[in-house]
N, CA, C and O atoms as a Maestro MAE file, in Angstrom:
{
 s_m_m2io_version
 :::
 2.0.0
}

f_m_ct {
 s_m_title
 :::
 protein
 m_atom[172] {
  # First column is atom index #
  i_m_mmod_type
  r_m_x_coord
  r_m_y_coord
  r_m_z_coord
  i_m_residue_number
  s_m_chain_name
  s_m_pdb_residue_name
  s_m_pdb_atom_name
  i_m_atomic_number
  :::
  1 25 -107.424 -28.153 -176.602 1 A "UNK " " N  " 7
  2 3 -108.865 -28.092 -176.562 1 A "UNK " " CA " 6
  3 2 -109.277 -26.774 -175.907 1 A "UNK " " C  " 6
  4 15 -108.825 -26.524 -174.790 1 A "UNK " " O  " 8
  5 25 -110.329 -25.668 -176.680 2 A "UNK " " N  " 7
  6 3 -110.857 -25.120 -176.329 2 A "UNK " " CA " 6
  7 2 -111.429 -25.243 -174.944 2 A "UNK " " C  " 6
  8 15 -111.937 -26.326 -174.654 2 A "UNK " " O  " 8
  9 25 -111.415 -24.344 -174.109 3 A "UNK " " N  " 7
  10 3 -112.943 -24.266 -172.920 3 A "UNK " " CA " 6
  11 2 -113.966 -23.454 -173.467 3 A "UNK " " C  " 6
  12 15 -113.946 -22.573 -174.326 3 A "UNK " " O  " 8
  13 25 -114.951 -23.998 -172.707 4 A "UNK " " N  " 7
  14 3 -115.936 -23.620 -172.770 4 A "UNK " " CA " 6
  15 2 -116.584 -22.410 -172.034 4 A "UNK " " C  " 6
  16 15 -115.961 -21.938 -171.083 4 A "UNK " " O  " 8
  17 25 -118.119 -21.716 -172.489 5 A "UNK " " N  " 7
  18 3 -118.166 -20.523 -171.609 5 A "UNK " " CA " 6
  19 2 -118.402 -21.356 -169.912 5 A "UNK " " C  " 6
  20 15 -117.393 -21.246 -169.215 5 A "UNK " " O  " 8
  21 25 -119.372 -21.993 -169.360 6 A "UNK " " N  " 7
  22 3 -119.442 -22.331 -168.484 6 A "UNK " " CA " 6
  23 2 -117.870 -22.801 -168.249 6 A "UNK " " C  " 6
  24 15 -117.613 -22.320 -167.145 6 A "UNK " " O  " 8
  25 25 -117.077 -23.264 -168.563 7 A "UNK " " N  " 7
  26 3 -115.578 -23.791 -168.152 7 A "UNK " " CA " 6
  27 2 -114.889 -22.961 -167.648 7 A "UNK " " C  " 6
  28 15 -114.124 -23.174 -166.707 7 A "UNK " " O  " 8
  29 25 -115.116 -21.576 -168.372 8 A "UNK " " N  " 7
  30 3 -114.000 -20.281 -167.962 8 A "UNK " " CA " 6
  31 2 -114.802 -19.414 -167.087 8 A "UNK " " C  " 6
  32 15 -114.185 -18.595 -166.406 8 A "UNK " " O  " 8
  33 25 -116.258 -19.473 -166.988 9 A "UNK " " N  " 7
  34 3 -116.847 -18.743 -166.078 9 A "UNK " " CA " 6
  35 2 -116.882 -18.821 -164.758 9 A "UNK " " C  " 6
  36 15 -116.945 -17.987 -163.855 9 A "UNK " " O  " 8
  37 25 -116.798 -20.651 -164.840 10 A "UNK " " N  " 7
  38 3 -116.195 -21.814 -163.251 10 A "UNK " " CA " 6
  39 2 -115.030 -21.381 -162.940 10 A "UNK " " C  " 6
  40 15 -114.836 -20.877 -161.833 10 A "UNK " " O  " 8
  41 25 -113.924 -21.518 -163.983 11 A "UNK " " N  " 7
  42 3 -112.666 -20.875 -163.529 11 A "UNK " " CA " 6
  43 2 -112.682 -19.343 -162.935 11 A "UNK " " C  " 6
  44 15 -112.375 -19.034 -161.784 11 A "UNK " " O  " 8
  45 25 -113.052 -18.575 -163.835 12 A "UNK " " N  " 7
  46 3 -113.395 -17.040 -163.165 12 A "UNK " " CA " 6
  47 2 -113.432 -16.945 -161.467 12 A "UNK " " C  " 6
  48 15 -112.791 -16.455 -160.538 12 A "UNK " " O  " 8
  49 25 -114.659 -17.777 -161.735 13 A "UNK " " N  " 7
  50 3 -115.516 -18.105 -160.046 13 A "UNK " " CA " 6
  51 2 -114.577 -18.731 -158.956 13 A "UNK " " C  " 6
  52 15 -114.559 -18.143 -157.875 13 A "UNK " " O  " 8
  53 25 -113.827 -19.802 -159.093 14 A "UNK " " N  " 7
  54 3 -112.398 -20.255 -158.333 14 A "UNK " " CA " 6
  55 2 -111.584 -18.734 -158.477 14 A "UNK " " C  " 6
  56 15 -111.469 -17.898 -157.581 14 A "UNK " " O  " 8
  57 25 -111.178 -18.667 -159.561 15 A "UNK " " N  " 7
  58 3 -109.974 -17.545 -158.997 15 A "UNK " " CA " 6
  59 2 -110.087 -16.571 -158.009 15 A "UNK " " C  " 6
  60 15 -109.291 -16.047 -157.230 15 A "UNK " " O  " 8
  61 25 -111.611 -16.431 -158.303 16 A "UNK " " N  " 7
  62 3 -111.993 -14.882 -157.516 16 A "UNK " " CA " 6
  63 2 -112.314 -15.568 -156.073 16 A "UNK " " C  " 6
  64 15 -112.462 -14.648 -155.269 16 A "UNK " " O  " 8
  65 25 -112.484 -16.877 -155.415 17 A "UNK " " N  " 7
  66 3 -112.753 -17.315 -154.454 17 A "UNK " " CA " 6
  67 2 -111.707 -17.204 -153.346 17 A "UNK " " C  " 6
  68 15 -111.715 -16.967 -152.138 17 A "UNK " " O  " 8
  69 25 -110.555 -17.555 -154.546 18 A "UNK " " N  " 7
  70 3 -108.623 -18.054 -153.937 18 A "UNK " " CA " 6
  71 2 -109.017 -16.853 -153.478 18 A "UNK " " C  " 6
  72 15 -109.528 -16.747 -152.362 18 A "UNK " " O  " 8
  73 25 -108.704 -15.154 -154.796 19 A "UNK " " N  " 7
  74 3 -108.324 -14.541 -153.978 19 A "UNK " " CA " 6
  75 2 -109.085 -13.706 -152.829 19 A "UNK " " C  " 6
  76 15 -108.464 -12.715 -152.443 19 A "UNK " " O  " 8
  77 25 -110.151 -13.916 -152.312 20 A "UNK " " N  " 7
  78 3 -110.701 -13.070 -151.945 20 A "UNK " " CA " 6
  79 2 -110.021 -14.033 -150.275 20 A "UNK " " C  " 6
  80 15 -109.521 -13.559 -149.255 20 A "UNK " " O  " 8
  81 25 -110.308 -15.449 -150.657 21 A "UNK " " N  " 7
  82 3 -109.486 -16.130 -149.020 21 A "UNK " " CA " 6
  83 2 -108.437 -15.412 -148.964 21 A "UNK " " C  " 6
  84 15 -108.506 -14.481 -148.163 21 A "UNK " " O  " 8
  85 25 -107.383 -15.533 -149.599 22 A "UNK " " N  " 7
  86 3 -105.766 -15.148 -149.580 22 A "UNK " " CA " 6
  87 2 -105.961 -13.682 -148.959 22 A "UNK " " C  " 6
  88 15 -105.268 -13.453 -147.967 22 A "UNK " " O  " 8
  89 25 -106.990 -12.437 -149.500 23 A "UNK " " N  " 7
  90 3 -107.011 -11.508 -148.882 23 A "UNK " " CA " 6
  91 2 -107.213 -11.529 -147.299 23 A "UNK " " C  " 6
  92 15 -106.479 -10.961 -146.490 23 A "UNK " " O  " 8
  93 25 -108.425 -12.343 -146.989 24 A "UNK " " N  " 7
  94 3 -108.895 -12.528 -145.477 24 A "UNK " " CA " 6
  95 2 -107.865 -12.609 -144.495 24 A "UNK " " C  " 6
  96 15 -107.823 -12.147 -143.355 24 A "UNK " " O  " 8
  97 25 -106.612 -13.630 -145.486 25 A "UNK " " N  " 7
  98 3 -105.942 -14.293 -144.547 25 A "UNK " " CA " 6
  99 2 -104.483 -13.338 -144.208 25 A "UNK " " C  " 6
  100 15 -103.496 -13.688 -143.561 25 A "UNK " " O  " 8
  101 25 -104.735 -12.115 -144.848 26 A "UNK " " N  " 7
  102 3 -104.124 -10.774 -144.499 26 A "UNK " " CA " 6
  103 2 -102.612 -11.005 -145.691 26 A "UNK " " C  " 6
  104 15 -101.484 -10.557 -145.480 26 A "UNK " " O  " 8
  105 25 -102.957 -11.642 -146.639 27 A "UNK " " N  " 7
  106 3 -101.742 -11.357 -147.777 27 A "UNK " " CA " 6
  107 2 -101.893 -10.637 -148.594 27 A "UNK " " C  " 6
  108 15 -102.927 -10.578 -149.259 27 A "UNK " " O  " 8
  109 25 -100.639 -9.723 -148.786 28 A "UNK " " N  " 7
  110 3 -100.485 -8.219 -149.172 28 A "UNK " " CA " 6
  111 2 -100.990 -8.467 -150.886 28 A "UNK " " C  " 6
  112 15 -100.661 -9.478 -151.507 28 A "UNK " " O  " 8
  113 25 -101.706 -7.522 -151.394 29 A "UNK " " N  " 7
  114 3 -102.333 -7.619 -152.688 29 A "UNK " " CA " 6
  115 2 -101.045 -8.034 -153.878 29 A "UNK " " C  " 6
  116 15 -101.146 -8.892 -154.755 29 A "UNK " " O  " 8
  117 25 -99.877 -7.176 -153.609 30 A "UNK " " N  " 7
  118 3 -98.657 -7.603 -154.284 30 A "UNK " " CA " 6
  119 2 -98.357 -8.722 -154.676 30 A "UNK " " C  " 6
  120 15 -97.749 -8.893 -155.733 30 A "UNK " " O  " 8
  121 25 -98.828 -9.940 -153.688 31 A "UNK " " N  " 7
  122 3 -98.241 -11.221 -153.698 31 A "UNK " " CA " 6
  123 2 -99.460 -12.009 -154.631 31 A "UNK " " C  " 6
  124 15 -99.395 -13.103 -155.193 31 A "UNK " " O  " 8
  125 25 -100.470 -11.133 -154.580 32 A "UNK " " N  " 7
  126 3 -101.371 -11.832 -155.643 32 A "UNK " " CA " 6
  127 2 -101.307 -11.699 -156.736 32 A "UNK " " C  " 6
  128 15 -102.350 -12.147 -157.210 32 A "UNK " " O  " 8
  129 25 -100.428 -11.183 -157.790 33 A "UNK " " N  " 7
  130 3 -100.351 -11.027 -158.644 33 A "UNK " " CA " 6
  131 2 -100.650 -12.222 -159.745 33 A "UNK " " C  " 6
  132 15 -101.183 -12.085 -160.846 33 A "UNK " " O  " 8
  133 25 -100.357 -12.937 -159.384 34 A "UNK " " N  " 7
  134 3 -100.841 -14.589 -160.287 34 A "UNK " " CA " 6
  135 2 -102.447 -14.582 -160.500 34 A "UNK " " C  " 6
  136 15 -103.007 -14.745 -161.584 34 A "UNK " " O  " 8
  137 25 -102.951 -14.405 -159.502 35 A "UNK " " N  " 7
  138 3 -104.889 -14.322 -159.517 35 A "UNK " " CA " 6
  139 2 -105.186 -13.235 -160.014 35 A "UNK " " C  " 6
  140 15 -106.074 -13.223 -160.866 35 A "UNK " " O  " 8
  141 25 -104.624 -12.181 -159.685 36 A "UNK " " N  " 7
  142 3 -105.658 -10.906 -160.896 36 A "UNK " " CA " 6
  143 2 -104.757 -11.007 -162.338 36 A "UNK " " C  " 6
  144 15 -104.934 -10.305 -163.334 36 A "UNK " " O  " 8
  145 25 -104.044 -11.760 -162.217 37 A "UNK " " N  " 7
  146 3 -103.343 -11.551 -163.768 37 A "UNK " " CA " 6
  147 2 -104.274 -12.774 -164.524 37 A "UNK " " C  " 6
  148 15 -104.585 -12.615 -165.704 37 A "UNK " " O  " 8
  149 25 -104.615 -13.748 -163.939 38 A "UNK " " N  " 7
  150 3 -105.951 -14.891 -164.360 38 A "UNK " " CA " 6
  151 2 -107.271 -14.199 -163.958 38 A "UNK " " C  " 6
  152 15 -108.201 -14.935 -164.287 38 A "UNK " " O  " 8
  153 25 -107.657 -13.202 -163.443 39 A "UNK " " N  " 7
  154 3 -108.988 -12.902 -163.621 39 A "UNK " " CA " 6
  155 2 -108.833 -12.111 -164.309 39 A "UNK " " C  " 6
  156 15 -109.841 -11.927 -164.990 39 A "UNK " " O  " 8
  157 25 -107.567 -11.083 -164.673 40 A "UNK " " N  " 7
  158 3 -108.148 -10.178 -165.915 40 A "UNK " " CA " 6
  159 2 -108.204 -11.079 -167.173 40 A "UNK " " C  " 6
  160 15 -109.091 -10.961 -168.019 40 A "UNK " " O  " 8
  161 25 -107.351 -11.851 -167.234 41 A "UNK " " N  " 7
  162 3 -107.626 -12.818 -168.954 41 A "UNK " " CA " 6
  163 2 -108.728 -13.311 -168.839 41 A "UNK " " C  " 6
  164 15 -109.377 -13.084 -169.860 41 A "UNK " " O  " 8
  165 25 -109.532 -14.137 -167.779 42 A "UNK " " N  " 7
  166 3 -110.501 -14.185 -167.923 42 A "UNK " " CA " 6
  167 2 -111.593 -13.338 -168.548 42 A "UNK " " C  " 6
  168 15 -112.333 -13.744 -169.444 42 A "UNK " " O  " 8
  169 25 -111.642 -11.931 -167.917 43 A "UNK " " N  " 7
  170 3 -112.457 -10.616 -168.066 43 A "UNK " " CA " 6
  171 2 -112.287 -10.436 -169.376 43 A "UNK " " C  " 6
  172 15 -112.792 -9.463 -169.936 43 A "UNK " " O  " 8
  :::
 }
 m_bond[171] {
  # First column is bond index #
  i_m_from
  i_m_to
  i_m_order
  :::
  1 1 2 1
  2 2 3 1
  3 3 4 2
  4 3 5 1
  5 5 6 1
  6 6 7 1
  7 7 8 2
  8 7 9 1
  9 9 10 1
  10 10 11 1
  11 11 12 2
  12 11 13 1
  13 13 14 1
  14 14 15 1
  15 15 16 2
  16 15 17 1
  17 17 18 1
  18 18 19 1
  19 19 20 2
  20 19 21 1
  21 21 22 1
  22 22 23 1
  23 23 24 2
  24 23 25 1
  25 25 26 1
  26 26 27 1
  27 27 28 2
  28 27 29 1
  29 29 30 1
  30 30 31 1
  31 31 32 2
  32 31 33 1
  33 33 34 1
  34 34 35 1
  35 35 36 2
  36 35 37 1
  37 37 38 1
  38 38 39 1
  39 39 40 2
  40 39 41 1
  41 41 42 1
  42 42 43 1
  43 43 44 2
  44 43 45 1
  45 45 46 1
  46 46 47 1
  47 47 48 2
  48 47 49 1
  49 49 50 1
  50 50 51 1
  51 51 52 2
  52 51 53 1
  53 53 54 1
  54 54 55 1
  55 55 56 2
  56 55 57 1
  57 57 58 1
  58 58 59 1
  59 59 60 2
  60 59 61 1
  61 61 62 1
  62 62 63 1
  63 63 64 2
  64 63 65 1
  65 65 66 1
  66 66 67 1
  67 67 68 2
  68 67 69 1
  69 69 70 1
  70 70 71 1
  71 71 72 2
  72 71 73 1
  73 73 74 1
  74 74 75 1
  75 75 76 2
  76 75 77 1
  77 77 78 1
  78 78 79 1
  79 79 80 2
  80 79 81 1
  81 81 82 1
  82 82 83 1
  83 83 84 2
  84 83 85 1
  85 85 86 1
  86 86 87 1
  87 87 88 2
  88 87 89 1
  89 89 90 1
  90 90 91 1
  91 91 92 2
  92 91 93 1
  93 93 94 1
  94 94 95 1
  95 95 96 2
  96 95 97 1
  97 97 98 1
  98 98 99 1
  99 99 100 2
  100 99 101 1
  101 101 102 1
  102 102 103 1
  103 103 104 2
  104 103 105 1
  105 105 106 1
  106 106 107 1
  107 107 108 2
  108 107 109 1
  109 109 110 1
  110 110 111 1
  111 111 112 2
  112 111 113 1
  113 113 114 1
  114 114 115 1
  115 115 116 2
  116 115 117 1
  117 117 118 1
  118 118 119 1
  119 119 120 2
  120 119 121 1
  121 121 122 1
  122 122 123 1
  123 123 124 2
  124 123 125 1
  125 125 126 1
  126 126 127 1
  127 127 128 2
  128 127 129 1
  129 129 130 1
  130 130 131 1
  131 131 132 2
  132 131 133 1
  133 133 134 1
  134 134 135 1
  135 135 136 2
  136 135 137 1
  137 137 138 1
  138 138 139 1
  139 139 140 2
  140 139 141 1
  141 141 142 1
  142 142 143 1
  143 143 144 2
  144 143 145 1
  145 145 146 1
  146 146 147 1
  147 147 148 2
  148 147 149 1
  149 149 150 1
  150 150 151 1
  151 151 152 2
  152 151 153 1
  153 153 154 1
  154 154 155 1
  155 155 156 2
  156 155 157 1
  157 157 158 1
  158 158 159 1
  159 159 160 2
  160 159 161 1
  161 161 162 1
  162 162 163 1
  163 163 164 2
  164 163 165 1
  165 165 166 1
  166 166 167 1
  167 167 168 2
  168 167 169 1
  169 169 170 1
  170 170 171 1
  171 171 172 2
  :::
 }
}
């Protein structure tokens, strides 16, 4: 099943939430590679 635009725009919005905590919490951008590799498919 397809998502929807609101579905992937919600998702967008979580990913970019994770990583912006994960940054705060002083983890090296390297290790994020899972979240910007899901916000660029998102994009």
């Amino acid at each position: 099943m397809a998502l929807s635009q609101f579905d992937i725009i919600k998702s967008l919005g979580e990913s970019i939430e994770w990583f912006e905590k994960e940054l705060s919490w002083g983890m090296p951008i390297a290790e994020l590679r899972h979240l910007t590799g899901r916000i660029g498919n998102f994009m």
